[in-house]
Every structure is written in structure tokens, then in C-alpha cells.
KOLTI-435036 format. One record per atom (N, C-alpha, C, CB): residue in one letter; x, y negated, z. Coordinates in pm, whole numbers, plus 50000, padded with zeros to 5 digits. Atoms other than C-alpha are relative to their C-alpha. Glycine has a CB too. Layout:
% KOLTI-435036
AXYZ ...
END
This chain:
% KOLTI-435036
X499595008050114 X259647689305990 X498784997149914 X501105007349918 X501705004750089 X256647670505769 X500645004249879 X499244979849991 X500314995550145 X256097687605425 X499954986949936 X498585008949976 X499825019050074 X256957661305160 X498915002349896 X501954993749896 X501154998850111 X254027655204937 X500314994049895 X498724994850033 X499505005450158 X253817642304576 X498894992349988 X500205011649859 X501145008650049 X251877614304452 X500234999249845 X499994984750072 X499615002350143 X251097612004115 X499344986149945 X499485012949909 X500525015250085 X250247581003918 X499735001149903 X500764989249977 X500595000350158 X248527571003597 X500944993049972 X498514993949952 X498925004150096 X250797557303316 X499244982649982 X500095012449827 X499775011850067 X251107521503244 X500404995149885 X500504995950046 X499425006950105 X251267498902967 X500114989849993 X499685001149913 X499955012950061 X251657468402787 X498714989950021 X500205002749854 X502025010850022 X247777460702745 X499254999250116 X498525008849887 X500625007949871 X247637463403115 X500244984750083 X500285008750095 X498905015949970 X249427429503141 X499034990249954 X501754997649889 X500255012750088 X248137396103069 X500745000149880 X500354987250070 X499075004050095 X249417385902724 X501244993150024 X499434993349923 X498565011849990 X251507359302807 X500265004750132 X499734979949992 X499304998749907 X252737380403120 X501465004649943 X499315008650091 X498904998950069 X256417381103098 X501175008850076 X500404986249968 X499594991049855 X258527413003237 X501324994949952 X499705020050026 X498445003449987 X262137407503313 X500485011550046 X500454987950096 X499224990749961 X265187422103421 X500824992150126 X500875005849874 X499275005249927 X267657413703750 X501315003549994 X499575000950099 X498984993049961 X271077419503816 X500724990150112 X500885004249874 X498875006249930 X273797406804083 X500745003449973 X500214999550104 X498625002350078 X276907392704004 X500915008950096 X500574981949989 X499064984749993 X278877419304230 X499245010349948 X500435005750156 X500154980550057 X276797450204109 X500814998449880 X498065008349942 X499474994950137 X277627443803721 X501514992949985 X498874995149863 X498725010650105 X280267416403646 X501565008150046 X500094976650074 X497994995050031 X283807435803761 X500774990050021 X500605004249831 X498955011850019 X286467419803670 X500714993550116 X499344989049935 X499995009049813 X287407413104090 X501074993049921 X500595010350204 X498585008550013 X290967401203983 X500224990149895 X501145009149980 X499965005150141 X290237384403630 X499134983350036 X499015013149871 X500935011750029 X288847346003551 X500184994450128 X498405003149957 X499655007649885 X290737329803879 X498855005050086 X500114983649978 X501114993449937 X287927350104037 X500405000850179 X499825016449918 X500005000049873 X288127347304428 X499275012950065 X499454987750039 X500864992049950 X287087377704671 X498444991050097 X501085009750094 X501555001849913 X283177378604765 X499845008850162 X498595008049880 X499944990849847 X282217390605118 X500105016149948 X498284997650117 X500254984650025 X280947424104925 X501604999750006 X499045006849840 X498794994550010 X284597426804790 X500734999650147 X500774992449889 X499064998649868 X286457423905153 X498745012050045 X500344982050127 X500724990849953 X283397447105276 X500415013449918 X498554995649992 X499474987950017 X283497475705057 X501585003849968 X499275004249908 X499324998349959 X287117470905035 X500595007350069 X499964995950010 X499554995449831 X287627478305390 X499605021349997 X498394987350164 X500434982550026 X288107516405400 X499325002450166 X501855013849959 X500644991149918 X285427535205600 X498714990850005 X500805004250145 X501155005249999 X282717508405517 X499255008949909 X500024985949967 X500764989850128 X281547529705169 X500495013250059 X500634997649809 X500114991949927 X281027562205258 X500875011649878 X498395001250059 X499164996550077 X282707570704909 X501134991849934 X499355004749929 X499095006450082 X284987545404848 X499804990849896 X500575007849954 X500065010250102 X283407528304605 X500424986050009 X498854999349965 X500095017149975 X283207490504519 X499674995049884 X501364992050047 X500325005550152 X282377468504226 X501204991049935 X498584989850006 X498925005650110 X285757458304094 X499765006049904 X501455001050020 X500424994750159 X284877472103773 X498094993849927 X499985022350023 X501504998650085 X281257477503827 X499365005449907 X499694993049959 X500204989150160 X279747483903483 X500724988449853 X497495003949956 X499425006550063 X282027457303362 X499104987149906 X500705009849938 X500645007150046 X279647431203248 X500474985149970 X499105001750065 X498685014050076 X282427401203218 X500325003849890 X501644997050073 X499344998250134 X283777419102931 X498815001849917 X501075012549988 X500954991450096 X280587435902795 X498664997149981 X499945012950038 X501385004750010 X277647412202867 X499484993249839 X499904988450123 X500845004650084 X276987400002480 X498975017649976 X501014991749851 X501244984549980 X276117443302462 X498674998250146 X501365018850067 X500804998349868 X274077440202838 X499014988649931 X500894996250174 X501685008350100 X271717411702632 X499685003049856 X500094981349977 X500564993850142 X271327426402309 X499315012150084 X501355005549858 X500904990649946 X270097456502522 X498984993350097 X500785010950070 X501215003649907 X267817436602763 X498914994049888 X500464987450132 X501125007550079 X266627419402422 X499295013349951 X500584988749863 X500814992150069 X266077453502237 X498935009450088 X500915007949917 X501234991249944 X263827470902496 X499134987350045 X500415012250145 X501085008750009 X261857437902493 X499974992650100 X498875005349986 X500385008949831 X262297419502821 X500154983749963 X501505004450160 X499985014750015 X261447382502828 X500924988950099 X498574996850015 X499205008849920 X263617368803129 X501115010450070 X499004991350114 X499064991949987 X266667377903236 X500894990450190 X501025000149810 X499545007649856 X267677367303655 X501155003550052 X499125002150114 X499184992749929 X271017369803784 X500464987250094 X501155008549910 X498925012049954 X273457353604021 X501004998849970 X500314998450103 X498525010350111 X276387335803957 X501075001750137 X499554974349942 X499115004249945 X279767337104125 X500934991349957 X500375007450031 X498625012650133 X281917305904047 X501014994350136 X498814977249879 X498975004549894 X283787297304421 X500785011049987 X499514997050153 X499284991049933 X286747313804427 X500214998850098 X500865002449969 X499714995649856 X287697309204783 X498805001450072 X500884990450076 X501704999849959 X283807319304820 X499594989350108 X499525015650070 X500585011049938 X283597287705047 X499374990649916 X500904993850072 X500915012950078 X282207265004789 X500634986550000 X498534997250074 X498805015049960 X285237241304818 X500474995649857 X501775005050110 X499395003350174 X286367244404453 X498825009249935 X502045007349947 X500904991550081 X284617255304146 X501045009249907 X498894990149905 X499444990950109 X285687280203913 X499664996849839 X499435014350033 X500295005450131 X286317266303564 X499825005549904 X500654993749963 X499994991150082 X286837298103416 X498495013150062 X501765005049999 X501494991249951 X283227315303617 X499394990049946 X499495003950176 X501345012250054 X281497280503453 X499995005649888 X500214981449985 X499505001450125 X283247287303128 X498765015249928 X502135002150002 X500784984349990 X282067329503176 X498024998749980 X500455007650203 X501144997849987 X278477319703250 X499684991049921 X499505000750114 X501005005950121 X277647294202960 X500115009149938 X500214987349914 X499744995750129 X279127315302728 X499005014650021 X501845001949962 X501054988749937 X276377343302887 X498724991549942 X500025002950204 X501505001950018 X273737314702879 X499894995849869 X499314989950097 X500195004450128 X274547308302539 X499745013049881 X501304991349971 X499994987150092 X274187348002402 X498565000749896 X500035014750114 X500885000350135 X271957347002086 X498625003950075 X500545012549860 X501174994049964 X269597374102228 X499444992050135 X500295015850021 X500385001549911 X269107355602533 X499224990750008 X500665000350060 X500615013150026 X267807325702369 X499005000249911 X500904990849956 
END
């Protein structure tokens, strides 16, 4: 069995950055947003995948998530107060995830995201 070693690293900062470099944050729209059944919301492949019992190895899934449909004006006041300049996610707006219809109420969800004070 190989002995696990440790690496250590020097500390980073701010003033190792360009000025005008600009750090961000990511998320995907199944990890945080929840909400599977809410906002005419259609299942995503994830949802039929972890779904399916014996794909997660605990059951999980992201119908809930960390609830970020209900709770994203808090999830950008916190990406604003630890300072991050861009904020990347994806978007789910097909409900029958074919891309045949749009979702008026996932358009409605994500201005009212790209319109959050801190984000602007």
C-alpha cells in the first residue's frame, strides 16, 4: 500500500492577482435550485438518474438541494459579501427537458435572479 504524503502550500492572496483580475463563483442549476416539483419545472436527466434507486449510493438527489429557488436573493448577498465579482450558473427552463417549450415561470425565476441588487 503507498504511504500518503502531504504537500504543503504557501498562502495566497489578493495582491497576488492582477488588479482588475476578477474571482467568481459557479453553481449548477440541479446542485442548488430544488424545487424539482415547483415553477412547472420538468424532470432533468440528473432527476430520473438519481431518482432511480441504486444509482446514489445514499439515496440522495437534488429535489431540495440547498434550495436556492426560494433562497437565492440570501445565495447573492453572500456571494456579494465575501467579495466575488462574477457569478456563473446554468439555467433550467425546458420542462419536458427536450427544448420543445419554454418555461415561463424558469424565465420569470431567472430574471428575477438576474435582477438581485447584489448581483448588479
Amino acid at each position: 500500500m503507498a504511504k500518503a504524503t502531504s504537500v504543503e502550500y504557501g498562502s495566497v492572496s489578493r495582491s497576488d492577482f492582477p488588479p482588475d483580475f476578477v474571482f467568481g463563483v459557479a453553481t449548477s442549476a440541479y446542485q442548488v435550485e430544488g424545487a424539482s416539483e415547483e415553477g412547472n419545472r420538468g424532470p432533468s436527466i440528473w432527476d430520473a438518474f438519481s431518482n432511480t434507486q441504486g444509482k446514489i449510493c445514499d439515496g440522495s438527489n437534488g429535489d431540495v438541494a440547498v434550495d436556492q429557488y426560494h433562497r437565492y436573493p440570501e445565495d447573492v448577498d453572500i456571494i456579494s459579501k465575501l467579495g466575488f465579482g462574477a457569478y456563473r450558473f446554468s439555467i433550467f427552463i425546458f420542462p419536458d427537458g427536450l427544448g420543445t417549450k419554454v418555461n415561463d415561470e424558469g424565465i420569470a425565476y431567472y430574471n428575477d435572479l438576474f435582477l438581485t441588487k447584489d448581483l448588479n
